[in-house]
C-alpha positions as CSV (number, residue, x, y, z in Angstrom):
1,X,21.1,-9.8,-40.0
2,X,22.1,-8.9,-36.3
3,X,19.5,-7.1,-34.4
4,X,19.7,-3.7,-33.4
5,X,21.3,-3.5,-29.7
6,X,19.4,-1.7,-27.1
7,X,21.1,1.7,-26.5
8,X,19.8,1.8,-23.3
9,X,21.1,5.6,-22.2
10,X,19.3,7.1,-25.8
11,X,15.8,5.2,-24.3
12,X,16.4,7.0,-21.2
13,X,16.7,10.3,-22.5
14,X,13.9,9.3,-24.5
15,X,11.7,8.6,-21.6
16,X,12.9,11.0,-19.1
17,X,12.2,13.8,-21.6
18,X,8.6,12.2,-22.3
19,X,8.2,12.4,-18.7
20,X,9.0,16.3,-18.3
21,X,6.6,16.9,-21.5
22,X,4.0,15.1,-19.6
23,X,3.9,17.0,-16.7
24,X,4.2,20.3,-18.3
25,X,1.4,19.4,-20.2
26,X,-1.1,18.8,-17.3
27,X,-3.6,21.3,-16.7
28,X,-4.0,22.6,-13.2
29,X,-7.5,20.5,-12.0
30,X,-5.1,17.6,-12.5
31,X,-3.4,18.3,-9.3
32,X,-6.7,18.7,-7.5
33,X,-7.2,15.7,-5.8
34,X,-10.5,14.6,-3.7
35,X,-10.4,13.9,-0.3
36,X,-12.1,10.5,-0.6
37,X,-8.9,9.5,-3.4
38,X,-6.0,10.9,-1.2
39,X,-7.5,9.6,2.0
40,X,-7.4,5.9,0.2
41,X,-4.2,6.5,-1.3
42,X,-2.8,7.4,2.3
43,X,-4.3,3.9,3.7
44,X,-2.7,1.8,0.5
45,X,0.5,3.2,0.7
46,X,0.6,3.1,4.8
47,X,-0.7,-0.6,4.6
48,X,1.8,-1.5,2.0
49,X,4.5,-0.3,3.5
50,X,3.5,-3.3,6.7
51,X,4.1,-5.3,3.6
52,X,7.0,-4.5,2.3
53,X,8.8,-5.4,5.9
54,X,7.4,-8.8,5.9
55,X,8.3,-8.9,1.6
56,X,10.8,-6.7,1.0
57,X,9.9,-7.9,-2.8
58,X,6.4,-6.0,-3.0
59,X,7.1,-2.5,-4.0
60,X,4.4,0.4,-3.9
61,X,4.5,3.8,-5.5
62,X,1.9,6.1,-5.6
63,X,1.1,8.4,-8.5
64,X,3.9,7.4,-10.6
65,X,3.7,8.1,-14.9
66,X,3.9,4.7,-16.0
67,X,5.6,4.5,-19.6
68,X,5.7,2.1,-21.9
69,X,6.2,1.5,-25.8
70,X,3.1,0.6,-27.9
71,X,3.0,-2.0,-30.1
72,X,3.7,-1.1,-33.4
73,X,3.6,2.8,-32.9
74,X,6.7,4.8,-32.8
75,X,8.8,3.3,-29.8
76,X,10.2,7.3,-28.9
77,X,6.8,8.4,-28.5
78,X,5.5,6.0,-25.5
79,X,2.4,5.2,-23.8
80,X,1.6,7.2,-20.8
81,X,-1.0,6.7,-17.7
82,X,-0.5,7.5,-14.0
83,X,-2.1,4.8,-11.9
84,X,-3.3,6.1,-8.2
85,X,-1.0,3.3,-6.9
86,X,1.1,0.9,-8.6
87,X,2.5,-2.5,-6.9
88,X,5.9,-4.1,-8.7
89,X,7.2,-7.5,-7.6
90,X,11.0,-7.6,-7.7
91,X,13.7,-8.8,-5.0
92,X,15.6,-5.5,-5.9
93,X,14.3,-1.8,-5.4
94,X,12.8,-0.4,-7.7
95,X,14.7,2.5,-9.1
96,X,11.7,5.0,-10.8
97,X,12.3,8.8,-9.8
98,X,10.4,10.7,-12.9
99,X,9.0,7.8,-14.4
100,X,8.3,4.5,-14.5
101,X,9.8,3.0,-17.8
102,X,8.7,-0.4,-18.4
103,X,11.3,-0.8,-21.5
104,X,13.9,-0.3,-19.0
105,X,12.5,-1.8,-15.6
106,X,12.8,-5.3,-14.7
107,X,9.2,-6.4,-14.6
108,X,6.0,-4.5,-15.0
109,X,3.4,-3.3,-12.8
110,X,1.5,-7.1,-11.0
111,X,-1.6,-4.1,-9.4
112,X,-2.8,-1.1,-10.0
113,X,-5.5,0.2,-8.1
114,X,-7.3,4.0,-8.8
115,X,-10.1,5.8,-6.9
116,X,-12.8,7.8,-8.7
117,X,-14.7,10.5,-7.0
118,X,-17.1,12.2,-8.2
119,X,-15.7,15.1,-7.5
120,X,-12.1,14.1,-9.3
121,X,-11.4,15.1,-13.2
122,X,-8.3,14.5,-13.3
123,X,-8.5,11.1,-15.4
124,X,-10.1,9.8,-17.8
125,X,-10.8,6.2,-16.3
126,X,-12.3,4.1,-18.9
127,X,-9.0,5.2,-21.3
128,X,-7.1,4.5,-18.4
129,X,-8.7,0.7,-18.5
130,X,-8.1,0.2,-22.0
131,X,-4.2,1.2,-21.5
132,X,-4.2,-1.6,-18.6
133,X,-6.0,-4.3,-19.8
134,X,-4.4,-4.0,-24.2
135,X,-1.2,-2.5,-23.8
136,X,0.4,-2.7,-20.5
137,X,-1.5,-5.8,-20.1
138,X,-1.0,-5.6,-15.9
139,X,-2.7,-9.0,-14.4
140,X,-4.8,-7.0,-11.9
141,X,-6.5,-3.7,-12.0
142,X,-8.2,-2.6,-8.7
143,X,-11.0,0.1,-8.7
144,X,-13.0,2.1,-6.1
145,X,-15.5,4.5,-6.0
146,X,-15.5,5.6,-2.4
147,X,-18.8,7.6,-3.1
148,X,-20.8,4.7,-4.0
149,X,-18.5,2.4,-1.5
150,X,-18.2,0.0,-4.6
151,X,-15.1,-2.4,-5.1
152,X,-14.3,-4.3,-7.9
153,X,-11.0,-6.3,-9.0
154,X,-10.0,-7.7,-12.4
155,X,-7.8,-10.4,-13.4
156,X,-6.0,-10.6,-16.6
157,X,-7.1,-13.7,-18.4
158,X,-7.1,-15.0,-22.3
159,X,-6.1,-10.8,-23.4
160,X,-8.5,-9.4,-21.5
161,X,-10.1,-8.4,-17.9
162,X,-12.6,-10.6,-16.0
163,X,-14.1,-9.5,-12.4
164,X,-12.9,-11.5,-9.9
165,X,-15.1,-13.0,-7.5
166,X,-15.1,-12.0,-3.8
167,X,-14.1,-14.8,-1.0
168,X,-16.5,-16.5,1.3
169,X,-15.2,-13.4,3.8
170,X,-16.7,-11.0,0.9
171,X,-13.4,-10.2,0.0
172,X,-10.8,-10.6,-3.2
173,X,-7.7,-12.6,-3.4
174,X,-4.5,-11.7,-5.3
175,X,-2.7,-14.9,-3.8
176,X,0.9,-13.6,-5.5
177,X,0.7,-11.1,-2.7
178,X,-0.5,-13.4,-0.3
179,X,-3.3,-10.5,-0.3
180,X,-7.0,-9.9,0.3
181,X,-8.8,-6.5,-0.2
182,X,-12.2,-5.8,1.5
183,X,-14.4,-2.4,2.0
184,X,-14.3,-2.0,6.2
185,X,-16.1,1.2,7.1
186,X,-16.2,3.5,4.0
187,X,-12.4,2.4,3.0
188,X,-10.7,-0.8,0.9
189,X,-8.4,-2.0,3.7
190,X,-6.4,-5.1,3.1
191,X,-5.9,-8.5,4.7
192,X,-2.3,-10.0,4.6
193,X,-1.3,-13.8,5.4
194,X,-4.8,-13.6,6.6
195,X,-4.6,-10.8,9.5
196,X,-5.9,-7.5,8.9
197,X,-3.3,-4.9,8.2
198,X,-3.2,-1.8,10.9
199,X,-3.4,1.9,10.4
200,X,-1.3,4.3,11.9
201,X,-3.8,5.2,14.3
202,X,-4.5,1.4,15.4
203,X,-1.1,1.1,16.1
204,X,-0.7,4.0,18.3
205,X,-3.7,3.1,20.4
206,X,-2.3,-0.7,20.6
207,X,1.1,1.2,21.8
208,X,-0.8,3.2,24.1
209,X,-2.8,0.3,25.4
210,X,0.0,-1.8,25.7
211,X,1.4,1.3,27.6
212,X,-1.1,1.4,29.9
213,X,-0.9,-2.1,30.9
214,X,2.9,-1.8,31.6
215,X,2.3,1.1,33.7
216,X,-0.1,-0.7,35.3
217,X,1.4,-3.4,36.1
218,X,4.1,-1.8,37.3
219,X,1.5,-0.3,39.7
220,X,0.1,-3.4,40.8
221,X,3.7,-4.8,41.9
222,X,5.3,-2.1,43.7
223,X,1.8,-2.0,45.6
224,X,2.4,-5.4,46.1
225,X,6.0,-4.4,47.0
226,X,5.1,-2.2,49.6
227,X,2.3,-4.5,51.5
228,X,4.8,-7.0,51.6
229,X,7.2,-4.9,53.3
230,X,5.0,-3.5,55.8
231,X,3.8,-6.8,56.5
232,X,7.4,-7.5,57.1
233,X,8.2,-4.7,59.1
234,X,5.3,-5.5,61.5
235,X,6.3,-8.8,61.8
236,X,9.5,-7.6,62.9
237,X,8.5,-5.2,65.7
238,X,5.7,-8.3,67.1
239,X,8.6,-10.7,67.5
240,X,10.7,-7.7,68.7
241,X,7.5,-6.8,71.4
242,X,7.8,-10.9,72.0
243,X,11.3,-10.8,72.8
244,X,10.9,-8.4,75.3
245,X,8.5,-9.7,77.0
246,X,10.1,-12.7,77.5
């Protein structure tokens, strides 16, 4: 018997009208984010992006609905979670505007990463683990609880997650990224090829101090500039005052 083919326009109608259901359905708390989660969200996304110039193959998106179909349930009513932020591998951009469906994306989700405040109810975590770990079945899950300054990071092994170890420099490797994420200060910043990523803010003070330098350089020769022509203009009116003596 010939299989079914994969009517790919019907799955995106599907999908995109799972999506809209979904987000009418949210109550209003859900769009009430904690400081401490958007603030880390802001630094993921910003250090990401640094990333992405270097690997134009890692791809972050931030608070995208994730579907997906689940085994053996009905495949027009799919799985649904909404990770914080979501890292894809693929040489070709993504192309996810509602949704993320992983029936018709290229590859899944490699990281997620979420950030639970005390103050947040938007999400229900430990369901949000479960979807992860048995039915998306993404290698890494990343979680931090800013309020506790607590950092943990999972690897998908044998069907299920195990806590991966942090590095002699007390931080944890994903080495597809060529990646390392450590708490510096009250935030999870990350490490790439080994140098530490830069904030928007670092990099407008090393612009300004790089700045300064130019400028005062700049300084320093035409200071230069102007000794050494007055030294030559005096040396031109002695051997003028010697001339006429002679």
């Amino acid at each position: 018997m010939t299989p079914t083919a994969f009517d790919y326009k019907r799955m995106k109608l599907i999908y995109d009208y799972a999506a809209d259901r979904y987000l009418r359905s949210l109550p209003p708390e859900h769009f009430m984010e904690a400081t401490a989660q958007a603030t880390q969200r802001k630094i993921t996304v910003e250090s990401f992006d640094l990333i992405h110039v270097a690997r134009p193959d890692v791809q972050c998106f931030s608070e995208l609905l994730v579907q997906y179909p689940k085994p053996g349930e009905n495949p027009d009513k799919p799985g649904q979670v909404v990770p914080d932020n979501m890292v894809v591998v693929h040489r070709e951009p993504i192309i996810a505007d509602t949704n993320f469906a992983t029936l018709l994306q290229p590859v899944g989700p490699l990281l997620v990463l979420e950030y639970v405040s005390k103050n947040s109810v938007r999400k229900d975590y430990e369901l949000s683990y479960a979807k992860y770990e048995k039915e998306l079945r993404v290698p890494y899950y990343m979680i931090f609880y800013p309020d506790a300054d607590e950092l943990s990071l999972f690897h998908l092994r044998e069907e299920e997650y195990h806590a991966v170890p942090p590095n002699a420099a007390g931080r944890f490797a994903i080495p597809e990224l060529e990646l390392e994420a450590g708490l510096l200060g009250e935030w999870v910043r990350f490490w790439f090829r080994g140098e530490l990523l830069p904030l928007p803010g670092d990099l407008l003070i090393e612009r300004d101090a790089a700045r300064e330098q130019r400028d005062d350089a700049r300084k320093q020769l035409s200071a230069e500039r102007q000794a050494r022509l007055a030294a030559e203009a005096e040396l031109a009116k002695l051997r003028e005052e010697l001339a006429k003596a002679k």
